[in-house]
C-alpha positions in Angstrom: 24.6 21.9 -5.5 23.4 20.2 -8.6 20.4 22.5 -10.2 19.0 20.5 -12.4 18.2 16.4 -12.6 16.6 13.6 -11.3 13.2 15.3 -12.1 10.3 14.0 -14.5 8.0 16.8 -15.8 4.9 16.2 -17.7 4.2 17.5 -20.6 0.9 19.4 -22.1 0.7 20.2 -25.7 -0.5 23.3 -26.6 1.7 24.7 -23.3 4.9 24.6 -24.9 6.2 27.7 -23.2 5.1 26.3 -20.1 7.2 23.4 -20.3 9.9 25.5 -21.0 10.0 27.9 -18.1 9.0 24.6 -15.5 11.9 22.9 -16.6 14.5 25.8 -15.7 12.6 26.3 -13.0 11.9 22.6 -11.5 15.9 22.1 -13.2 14.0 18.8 -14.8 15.9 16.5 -16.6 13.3 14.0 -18.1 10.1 14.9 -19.9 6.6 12.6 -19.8 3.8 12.3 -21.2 0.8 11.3 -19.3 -2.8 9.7 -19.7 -4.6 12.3 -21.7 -1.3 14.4 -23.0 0.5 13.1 -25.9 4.4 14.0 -27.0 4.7 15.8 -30.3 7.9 16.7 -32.3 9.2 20.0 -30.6 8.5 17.6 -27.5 10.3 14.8 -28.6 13.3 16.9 -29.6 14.5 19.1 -26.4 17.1 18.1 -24.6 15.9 15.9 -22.4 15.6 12.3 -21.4 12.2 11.4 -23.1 9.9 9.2 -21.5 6.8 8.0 -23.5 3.9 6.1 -21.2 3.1 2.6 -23.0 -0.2 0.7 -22.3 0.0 -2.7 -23.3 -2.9 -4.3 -22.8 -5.3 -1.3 -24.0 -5.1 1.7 -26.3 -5.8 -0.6 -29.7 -9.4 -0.1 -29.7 -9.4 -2.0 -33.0 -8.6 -5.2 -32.3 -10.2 -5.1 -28.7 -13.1 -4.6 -31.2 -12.3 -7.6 -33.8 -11.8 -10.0 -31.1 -14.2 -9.1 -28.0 -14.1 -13.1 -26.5 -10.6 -12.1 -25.7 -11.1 -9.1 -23.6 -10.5 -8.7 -20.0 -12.4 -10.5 -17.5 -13.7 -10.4 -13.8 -14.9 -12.3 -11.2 -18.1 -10.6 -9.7 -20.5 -11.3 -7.3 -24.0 -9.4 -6.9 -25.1 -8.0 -3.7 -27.8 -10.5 -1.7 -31.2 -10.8 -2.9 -34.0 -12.1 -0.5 -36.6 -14.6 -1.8 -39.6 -13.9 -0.7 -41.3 -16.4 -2.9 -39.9 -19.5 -3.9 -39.3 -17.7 -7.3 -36.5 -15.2 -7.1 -34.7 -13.4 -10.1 -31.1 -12.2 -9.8 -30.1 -9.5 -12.4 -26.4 -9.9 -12.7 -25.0 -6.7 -13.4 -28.4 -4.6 -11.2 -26.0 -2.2 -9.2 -22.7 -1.9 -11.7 -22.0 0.1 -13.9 -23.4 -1.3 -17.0 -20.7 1.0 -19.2 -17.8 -0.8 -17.6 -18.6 -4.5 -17.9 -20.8 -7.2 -19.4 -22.3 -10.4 -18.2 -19.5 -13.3 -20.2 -22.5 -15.1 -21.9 -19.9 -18.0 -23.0 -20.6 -21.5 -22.2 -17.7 -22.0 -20.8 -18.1 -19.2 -18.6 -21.2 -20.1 -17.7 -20.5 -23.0 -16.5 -18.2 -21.5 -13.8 -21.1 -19.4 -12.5 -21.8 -20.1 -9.1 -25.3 -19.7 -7.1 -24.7 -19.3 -3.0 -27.7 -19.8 -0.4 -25.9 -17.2 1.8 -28.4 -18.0 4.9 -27.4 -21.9 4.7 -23.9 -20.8 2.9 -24.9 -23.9 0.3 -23.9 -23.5 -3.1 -26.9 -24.8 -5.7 -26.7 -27.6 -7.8 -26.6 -26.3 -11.7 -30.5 -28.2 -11.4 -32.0 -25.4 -9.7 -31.0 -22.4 -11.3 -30.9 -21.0 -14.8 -29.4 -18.2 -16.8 -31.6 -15.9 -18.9 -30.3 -12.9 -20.6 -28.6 -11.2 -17.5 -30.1 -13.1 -14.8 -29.9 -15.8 -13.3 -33.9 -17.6 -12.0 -33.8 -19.7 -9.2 -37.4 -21.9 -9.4 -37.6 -23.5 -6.3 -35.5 -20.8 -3.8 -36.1 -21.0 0.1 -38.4 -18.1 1.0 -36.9 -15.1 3.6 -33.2 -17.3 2.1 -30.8 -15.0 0.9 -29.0 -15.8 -2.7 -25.7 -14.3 -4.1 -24.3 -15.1 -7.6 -20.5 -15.3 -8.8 -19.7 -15.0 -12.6 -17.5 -13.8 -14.7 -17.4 -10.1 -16.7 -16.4 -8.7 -19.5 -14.4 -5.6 -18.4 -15.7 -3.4 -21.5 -14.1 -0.2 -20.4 -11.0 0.4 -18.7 -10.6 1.2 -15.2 -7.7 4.5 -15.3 -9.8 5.3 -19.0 -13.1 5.2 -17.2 -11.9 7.2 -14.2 -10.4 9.6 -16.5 -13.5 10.3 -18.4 -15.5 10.7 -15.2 -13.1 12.8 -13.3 -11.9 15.1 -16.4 -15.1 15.0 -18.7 -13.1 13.6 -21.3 -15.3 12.5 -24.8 -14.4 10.1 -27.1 -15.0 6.3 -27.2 -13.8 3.7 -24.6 -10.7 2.0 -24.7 -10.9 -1.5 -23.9 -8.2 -3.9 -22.2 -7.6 -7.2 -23.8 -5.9 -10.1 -22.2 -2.3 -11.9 -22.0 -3.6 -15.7 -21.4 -4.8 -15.7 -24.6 -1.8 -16.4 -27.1 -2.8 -14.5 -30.4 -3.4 -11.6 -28.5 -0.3 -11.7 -26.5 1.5 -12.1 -29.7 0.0 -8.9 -31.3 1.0 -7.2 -27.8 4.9 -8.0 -29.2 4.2 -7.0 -32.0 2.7 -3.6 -31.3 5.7 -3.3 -29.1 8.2 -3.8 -32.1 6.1 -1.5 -34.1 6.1 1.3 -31.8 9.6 0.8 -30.8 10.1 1.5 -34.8 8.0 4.8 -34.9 9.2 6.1 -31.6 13.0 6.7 -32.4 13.6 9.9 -30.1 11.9 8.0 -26.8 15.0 6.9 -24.4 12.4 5.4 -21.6 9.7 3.1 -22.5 7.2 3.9 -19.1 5.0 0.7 -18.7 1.4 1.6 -17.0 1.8 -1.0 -16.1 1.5 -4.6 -17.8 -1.4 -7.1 -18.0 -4.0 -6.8 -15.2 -5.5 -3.5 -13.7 -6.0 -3.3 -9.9 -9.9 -3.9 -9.4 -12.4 -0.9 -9.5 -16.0 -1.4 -9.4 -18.5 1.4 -10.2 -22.0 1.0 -9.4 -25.4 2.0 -11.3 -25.2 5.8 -10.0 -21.5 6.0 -11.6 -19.5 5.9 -7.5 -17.0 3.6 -6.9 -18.4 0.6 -5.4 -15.5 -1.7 -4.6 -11.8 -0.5 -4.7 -8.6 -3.0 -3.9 -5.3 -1.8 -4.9 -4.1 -5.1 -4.5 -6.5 -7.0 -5.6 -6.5 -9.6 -8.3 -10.1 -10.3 -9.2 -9.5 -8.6 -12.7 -7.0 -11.3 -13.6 -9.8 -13.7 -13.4 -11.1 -15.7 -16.9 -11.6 -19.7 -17.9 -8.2 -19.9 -19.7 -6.5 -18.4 -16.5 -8.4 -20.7 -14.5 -7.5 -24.0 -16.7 -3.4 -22.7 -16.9 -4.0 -22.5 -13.1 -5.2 -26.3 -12.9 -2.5 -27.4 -15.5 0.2 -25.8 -13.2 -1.0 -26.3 -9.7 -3.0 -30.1 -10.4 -6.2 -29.1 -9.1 -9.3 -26.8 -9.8 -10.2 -23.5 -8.5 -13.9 -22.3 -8.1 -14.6 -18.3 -8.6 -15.6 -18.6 -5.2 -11.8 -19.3 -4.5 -11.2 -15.6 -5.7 -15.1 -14.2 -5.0 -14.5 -15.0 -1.0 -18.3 -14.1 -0.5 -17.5 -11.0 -2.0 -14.7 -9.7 0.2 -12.9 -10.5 -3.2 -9.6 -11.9 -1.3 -8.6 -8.4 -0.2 -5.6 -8.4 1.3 -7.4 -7.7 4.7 -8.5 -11.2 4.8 -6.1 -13.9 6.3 -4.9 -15.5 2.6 -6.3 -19.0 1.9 -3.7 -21.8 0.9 -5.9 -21.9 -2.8 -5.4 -17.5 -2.9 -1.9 -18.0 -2.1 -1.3 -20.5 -5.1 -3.1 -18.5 -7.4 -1.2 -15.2 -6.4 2.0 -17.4 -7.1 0.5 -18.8 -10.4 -0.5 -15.6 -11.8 2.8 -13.4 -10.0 5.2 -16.3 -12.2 2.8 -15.8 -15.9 3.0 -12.0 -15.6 6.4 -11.6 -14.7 7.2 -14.1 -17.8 5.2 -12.8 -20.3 6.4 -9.2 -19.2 10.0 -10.3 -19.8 9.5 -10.8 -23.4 8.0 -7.8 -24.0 10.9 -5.8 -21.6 13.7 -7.8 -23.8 12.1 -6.2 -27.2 12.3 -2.7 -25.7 16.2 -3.4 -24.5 17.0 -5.0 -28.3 16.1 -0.9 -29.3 18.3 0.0 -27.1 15.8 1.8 -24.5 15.2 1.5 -20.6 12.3 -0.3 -19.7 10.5 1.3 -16.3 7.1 0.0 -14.8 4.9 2.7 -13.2 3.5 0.7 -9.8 -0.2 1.3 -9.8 -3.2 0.6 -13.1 -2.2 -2.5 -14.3 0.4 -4.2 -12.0 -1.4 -6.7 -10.7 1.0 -9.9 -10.8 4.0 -8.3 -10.3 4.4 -8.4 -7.3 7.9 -6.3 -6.3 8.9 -8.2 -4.1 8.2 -11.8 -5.1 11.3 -14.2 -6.3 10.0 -13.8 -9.8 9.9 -10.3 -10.3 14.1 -9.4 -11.0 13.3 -12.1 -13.9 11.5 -9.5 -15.9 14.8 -7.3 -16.1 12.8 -4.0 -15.5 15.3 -1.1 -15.6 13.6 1.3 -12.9 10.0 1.6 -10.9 8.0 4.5 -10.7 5.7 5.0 -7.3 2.9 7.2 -6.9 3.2 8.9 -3.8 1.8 11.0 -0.8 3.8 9.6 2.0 6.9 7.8 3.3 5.0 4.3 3.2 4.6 5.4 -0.4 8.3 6.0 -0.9 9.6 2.9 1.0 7.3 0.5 -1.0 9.6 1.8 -3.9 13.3 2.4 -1.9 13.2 -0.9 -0.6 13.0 -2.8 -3.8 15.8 -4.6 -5.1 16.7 -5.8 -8.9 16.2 -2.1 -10.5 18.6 0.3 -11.2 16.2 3.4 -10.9 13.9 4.2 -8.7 11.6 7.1 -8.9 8.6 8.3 -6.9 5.5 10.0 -8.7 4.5 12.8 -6.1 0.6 12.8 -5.1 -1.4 15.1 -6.1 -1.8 14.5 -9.6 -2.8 17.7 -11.6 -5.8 17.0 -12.3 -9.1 19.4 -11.6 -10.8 17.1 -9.0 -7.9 18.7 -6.6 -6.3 21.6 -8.7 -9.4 24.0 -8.4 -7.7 27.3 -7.3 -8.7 26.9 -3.3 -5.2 26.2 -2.3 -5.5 23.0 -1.3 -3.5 21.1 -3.9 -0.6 23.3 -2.4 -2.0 22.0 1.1 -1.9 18.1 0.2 1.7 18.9 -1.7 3.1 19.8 1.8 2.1 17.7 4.1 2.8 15.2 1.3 6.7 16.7 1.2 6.9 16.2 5.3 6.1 12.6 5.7 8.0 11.5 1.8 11.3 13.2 2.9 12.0 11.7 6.3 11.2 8.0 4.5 13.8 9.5 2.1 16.4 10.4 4.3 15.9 7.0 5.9 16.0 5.0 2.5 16.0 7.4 -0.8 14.8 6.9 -4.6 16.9 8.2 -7.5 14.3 10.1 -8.9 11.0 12.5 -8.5 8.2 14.0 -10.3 4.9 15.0 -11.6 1.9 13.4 -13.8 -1.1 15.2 -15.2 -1.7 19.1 -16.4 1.2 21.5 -16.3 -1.7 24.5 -16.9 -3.4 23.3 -13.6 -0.4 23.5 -11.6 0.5 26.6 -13.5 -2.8 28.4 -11.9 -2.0 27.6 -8.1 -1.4 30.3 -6.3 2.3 29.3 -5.0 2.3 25.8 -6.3 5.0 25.8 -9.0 7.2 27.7 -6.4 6.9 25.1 -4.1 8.1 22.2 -5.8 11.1 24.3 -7.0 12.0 23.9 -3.3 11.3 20.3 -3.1 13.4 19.5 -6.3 16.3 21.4 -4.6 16.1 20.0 -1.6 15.9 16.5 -3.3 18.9 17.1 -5.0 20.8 18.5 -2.0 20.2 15.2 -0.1 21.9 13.2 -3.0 24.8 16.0 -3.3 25.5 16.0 0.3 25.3 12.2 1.3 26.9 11.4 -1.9 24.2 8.6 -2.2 25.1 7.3 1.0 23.0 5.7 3.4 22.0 6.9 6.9 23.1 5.1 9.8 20.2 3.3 11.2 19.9 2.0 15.3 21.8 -0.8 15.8 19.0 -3.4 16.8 16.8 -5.1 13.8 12.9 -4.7 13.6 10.1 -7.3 12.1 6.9 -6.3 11.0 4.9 -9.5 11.6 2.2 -10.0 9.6 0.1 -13.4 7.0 1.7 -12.1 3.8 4.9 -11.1 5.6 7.5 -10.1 2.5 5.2 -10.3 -0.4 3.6 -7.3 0.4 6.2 -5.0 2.2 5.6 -1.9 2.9 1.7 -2.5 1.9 0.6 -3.4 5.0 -2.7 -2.3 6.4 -3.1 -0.4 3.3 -6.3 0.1 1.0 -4.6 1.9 -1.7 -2.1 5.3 -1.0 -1.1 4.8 2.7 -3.8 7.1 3.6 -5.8 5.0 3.8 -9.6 4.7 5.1 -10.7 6.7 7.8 -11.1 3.3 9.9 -7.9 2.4 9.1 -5.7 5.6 10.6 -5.2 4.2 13.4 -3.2 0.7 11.8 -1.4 2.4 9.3 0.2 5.5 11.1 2.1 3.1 12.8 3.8 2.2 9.3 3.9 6.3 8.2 6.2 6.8 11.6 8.4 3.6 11.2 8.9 4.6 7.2 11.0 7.8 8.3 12.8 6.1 11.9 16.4 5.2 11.3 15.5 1.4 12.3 16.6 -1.6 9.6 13.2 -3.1 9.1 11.7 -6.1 7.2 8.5 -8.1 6.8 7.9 -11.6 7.6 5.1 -13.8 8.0 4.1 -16.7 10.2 6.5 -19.2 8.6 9.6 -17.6 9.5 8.5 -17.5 12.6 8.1 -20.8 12.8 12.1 -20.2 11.9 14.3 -20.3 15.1 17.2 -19.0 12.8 15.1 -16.2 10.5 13.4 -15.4 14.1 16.5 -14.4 15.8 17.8 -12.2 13.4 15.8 -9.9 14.5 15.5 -7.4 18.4 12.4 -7.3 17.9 8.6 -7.6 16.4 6.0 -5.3 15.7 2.2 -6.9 15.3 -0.3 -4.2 14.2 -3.6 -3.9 12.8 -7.1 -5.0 13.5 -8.5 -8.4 14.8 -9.6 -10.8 12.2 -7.3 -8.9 9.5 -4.1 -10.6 7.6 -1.9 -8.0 9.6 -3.0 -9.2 13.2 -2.6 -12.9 11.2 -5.7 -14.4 12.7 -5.8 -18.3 13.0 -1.9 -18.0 12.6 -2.0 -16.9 16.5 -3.8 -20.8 17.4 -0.5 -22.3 16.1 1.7 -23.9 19.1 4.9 -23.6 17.3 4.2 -19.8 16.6 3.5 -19.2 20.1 6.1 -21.2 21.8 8.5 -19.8 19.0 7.9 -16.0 19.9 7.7 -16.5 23.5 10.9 -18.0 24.0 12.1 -15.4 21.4 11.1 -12.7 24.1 11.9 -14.7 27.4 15.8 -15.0 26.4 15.5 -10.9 25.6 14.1 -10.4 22.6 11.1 -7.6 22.8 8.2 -7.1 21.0 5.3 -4.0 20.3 1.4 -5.0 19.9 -0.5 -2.4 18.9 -4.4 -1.9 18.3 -5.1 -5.9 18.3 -1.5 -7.8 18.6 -2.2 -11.5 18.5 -6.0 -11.6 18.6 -7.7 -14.4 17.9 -11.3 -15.7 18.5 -10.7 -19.3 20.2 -11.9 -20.9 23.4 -8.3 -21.0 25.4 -9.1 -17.9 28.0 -7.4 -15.2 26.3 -8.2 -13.1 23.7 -5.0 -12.4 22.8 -3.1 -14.9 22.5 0.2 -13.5 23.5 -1.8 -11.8 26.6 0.7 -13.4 29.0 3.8 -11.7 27.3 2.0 -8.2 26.9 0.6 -8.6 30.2 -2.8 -7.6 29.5 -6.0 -8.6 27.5 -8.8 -7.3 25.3 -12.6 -7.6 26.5 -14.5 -9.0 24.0 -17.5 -10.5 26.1 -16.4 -13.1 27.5 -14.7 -11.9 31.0 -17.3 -9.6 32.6 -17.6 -11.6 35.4 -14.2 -10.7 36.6 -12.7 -8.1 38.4 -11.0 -5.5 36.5 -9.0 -3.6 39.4 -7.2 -0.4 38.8 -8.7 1.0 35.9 -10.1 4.8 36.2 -12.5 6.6 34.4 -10.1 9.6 34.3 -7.0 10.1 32.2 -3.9 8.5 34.0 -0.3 9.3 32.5 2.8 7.8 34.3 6.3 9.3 34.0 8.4 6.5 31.6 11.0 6.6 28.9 8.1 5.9 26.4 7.2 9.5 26.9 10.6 11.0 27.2 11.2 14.1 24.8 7.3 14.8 25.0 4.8 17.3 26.6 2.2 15.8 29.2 -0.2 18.0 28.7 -0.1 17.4 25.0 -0.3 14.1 25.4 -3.2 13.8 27.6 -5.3 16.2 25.1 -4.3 13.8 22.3 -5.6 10.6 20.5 -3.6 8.5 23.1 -6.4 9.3 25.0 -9.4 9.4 22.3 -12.9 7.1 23.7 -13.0 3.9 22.0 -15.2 1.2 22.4 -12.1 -1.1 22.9 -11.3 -1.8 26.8 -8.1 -3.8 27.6 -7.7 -5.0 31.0 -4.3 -6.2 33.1 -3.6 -9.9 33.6 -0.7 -9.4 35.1 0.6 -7.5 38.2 3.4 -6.2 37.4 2.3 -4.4 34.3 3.5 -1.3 33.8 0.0 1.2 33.0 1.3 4.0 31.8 -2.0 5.2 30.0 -5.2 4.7 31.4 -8.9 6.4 30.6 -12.5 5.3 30.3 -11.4 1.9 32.5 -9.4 0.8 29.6 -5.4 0.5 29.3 -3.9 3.2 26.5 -0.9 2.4 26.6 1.9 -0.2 29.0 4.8 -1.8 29.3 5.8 -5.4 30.8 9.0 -7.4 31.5 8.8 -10.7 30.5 12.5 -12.9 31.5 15.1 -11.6 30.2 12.4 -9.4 27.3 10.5 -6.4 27.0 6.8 -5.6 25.7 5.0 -2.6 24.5 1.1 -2.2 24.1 -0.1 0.4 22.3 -4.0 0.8 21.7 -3.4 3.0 18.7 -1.2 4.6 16.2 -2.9 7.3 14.3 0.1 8.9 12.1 1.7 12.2 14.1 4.8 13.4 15.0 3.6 13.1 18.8 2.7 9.4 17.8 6.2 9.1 16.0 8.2 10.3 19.0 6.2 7.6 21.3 7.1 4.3 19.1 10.5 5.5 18.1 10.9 5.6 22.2 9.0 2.7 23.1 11.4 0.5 20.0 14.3 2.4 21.9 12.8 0.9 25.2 11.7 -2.2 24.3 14.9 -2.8 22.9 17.2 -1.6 25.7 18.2 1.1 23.5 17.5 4.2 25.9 21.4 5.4 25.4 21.1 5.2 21.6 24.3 4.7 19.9 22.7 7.0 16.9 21.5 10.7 17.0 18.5 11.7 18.1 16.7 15.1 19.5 15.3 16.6 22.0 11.4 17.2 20.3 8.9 15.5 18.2 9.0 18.2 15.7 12.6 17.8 14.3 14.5 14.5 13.5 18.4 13.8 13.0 19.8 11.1 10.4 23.3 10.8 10.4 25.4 10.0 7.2 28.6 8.5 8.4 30.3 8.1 5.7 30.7 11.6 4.2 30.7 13.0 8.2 27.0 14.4 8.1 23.4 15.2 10.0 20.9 16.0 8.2 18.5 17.9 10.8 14.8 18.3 9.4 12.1 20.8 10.9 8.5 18.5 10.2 6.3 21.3 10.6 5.5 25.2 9.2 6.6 26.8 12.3 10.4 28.1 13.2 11.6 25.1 16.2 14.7 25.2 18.7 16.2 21.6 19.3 18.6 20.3 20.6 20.9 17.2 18.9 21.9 14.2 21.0 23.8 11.7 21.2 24.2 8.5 23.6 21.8 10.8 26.0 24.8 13.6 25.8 23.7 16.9 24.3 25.7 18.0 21.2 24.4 20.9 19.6 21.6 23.0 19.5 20.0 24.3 16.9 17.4 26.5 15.3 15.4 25.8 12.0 12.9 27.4 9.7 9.9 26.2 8.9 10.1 23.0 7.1 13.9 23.6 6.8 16.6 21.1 6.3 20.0 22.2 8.1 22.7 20.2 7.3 25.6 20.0 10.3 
């Protein structure tokens, strides 16, 4: 086995020794610096592949300075304001953070500000409102009417710089992000590009962080994040992106277009056809001005590799336009295997690399052990998406000396970068052989944003979200062939069936349920017929929800066999449903304790309460008068409803069996075990299993195949045993 490679440590200065013992011990390969570390000359000089972190649109302080009308912008829109005389004043910026952004006092921005009677949902006429030195007067307001205001701001500090102050107590001024659209400034961005390249002789990798527009981050007045979306493009936002928008597209967009009434467009909300155009528009002017700028760094002979986080808005992985920009390799931050398969499933790079979570910096390395914790659990869930789908690379951003001072830390990701390197000795860079029958995760955006679904930032996620996105962790690390489609290939008899089967998850009213998609006749008829002739699909949490006056709340309720309560069905008779905890025997549970399974989440009180339609649905989970979990035939098909999928192995085990069932797949023609606690890929090609213990306790399992028994084995904790 290969000791050292295909691992990225960052460097400290000062810590020179450090660096020296981490890379024999780590076996690194590639050196980085990070934000807040800076490579020096013994640095620059080891043998090593040297990677130097470029910002592009920040980081020249001086001519952010000497030309502040061409700085980032925003779109914002204050929090309601009640008049309760029929004067009513509006301070703009009242709960932001005043040190991160500034009212855009030009005219022409002005002009795009937008007043909103929230209680009529009117927008004023310019007549009846004025701007005065950071507000905005209203003279003749409605009394006990609310008011919100959309404008644009200045975005005076940047986001990752800001957070970076406040987190590490960093001194020193801001560093300000200036803007693409406008041309002299994207010209001084090639040319500070060529002028680096120059100076920076001994870098081999140019690491981009990332581009043009920073994810948006909103502080407010008592310096907490007030607003957060990963995804979200309200940053991009000015009066010269707006007037390239109308010159491409033909028609005008409002900042209410992007504002949304202050849900900002997240990707949460069912995407407008005007937010889908302006995703487009801005996706297609990223990835061609980042082109240029990727071309100078290949005419100096050095790899060009985009980190995917700060400021990637616009590109967009998995758009048509992205392989244009001729990126050499991604770089993902990651905690999990929906972290790893955003990255492993790209196409058009040559390198692909993962960034492991947590980051060393002190608001998680503070000596209680539970940076080693997160690193762990971390290692778990990213190495079965791995062994499923792998990246050519790992490491490590932030503060050698915080790792350093871990109790056990350092030692621990010696044993991940050795097992990361075994996989790629052993399978030879192979891939695992996945179940012979092809899954789609059904959502608005559909392949846009794969593996992003249901996601606020690192699959984590929000606590109210656990229960959407676990369903996403388990399927990251199943040996399935999966992709994401939206609504429109649905509509697609010939993109429809090449797929076994579809998976709908997420909350009601959210772009991953799909919302108003669900009233469409061709999208309903479509997947019906798609399951009648023996096709299958899993719903789980809300699958096909959609407020409408037709008698269902779901709107596949006929094919799942079963509905949701939401208010309007009281008057009928609900029979069979118990109080108690009701768990059938079925394949669905096969391979897992009862008793485990009753004291779990499968069973946790919610205020959801989904009801049988039809009589021959299959309850297999019942409590508190509401269905948990059941199955249903439908023709020649097969349905799965799952109330929820918080991410556990015990959850994992259950939708790998019910995509096994649902897809008449109970004799798997691929290996699987006997326990939720340790999972089987098999690499074909170079005559392999890989068997992997998930958790920190010594496990027995046994290995089979086609229902047939094969082996049985014995693992460590956390072990990887390779057969």
């Amino acid at each position: 086995m290969n000791s050292r490679g295909r691992v990225t440590l960052p460097i400290e200065e000062g810590k020179e020794e450090l660096v020296q013992k981490l890379m024999g011990l780590w076996g690194s390969d590639a050196i980085r610096n990070s934000d807040g570390t800076k490579l020096n000359n013994y640095f620059e000089n080891l043998d090593q592949i040297i990677y130097a972190t470029y910002f592009v649109a920040r980081g020249d302080q001086k001519w952010a300075n000497e030309n502040p009308d061409e700085i980032i912008n925003a779109v914002l829109v204050t929090d309601r304001n009640t008049a309760f005389s029929n004067t009513l004043k509006i301070e703009l910026l009242k709960t932001y953070y005043k040190e991160q952004l500034e009212v855009n006092e030009d005219k022409k921005a002005l002009d795009l500000m937008q007043v909103i009677n929230k209680t009529t949902n009117k927008i004023l006429d310019k007549s009846e409102y004025h701007y005065e030195n950071g507000f905005v007067i209203i003279e003749n307001a409605k009394k006990f009417n609310e008011y919100t205001v959309n404008f644009l701001a200045k975005q005076v500090w940047d986001i990752t710089h800001m957070y970076n102050h406040l987190t590490n107590n960093w001194t020193g001024d801001k560093s300000t992000p200036f803007d693409a659209v406008y041309d002299k400034t994207y010209n001084h961005m090639l040319e500070n590009m060529k002028n680096w390249l120059e100076i920076k002789t001994n870098v081999d990798v140019v690491r981009f962080t990332t581009f043009f527009y920073h994810f948006m981050v909103m502080y407010d007045n008592k310096k907490r994040q007030k607003y957060g979306d990963w995804f979200g493009y309200s940053g991009t936002v000015s009066v010269e992106m707006l007037e390239k928008f109308k010159k491409a597209k033909s028609y005008e967009l409002t900042l209410e277009d992007i504002a949304d009434g202050g849900y900002y467009n997240n990707q949460f909300r069912n995407p407008s056809k005007k937010f889908l155009d302006y995703v487009d528009f801005v996706n297609e002017f990223v990835c061609e001005k980042a082109k240029k700028i990727v071309d100078i760094v290949h005419e100096y002979n050095k790899k060009a590799i985009m980190f995917i986080g700060d400021n990637w808005i616009g590109i967009e992985p998995y758009s048509k336009n992205f392989k244009k920009i001729g990126l050499d390799g991604l770089v993902g931050s990651a905690e999990c295997g929906v972290d790893v398969r955003m990255v492993s499933d790209t196409k058009d790079v040559a390198i692909k690399e993962i960034r492991f979570l947590p980051y060393f910096f002190p608001d998680v390395f503070d000596k209680s052990g539970q940076a080693l914790k997160e690193l762990k659990n971390n290692w778990y869930r990213t190495r079965r998406a791995m062994l499923v789908k792998n990246v050519d690379r790992i490491g490590f951003g932030g503060y050698l000396s915080l790792a350093n001072e871990e109790v056990g830390f350092t030692e621990y990701v010696e044993n991940i970068c050795n097992q990361f390197r075994e996989i790629h000795d052993i399978t030879k860079d192979t891939k695992s052989k996945k179940l012979d029958k092809k899954v789609a995760i059904l959502n608005s955006w559909g392949k846009l944003k794969s593996w992003q679904a249901n996601r606020t930032g690192h699959a984590s996620g929000n606590y109210e979200n656990y229960k959407y996105i676990g369903a996403l962790e388990a399927i990251a690390g199943l040996p399935i062939e999966v992709e994401f489609i939206n609504f429109e290939d649905v509509k697609n008899k010939e993109k429809l069936n090449e797929f076994n089967l579809i998976i709908n998850v997420g909350k009601e009213n959210t772009a991953f349920i799909g919302g108003k998609n669900w009233l469409d006749e061709k999208v309903l008829t479509n997947i019906r017929e798609f399951v009648y002739e023996g096709g299958a699909i899993i719903g789980i949490a809300d699958p096909s929800a959609c407020s409408k006056d037709k008698g269902t709340h779901f709107s596949l309720a006929d094919i799942f066999g079963l509905d949701k309560e939401v208010g309007n069905t009281y008057q009928y008779s609900k029979y069979e449903q118990k109080y108690e905890k009701v768990l059938k025997d079925h394949y669905i549970f096969n391979n897992l304790d009862k008793n485990e399974i009753l004291e779990s989440k499968v069973f946790e009180d919610s205020s959801d309460f989904i009801y049988r339609l039809d009589e021959n649905l299959d309850i297999l989970a019942s409590s508190n008068y509401s269905i948990n979990i059941a199955a249903n035939e439908y023709g020649n098909g097969r349905a799965v409803y799952i109330n929820q999928s918080y991410y556990s192995l015990m959850n994992t085990k259950m939708l790998f069996n019910s995509i096994l069932w649902a897809t008449k797949s109970e004799s798997p023609n691929i290996y699987i075990t006997d326990t939720k606690d340790v999972e089987v890929y098999e690499f074909s090609e170079v005559n392999k299993l890989a068997v992997v213990n998930n958790t920190n306790e010594s496990k027995k399992a046994k290995i089979l195949y086609k229902n047939e028994v094969k082996k049985e084995i014995s693992l460590e904790p956390n072990e990887i045993k390779w057969l």
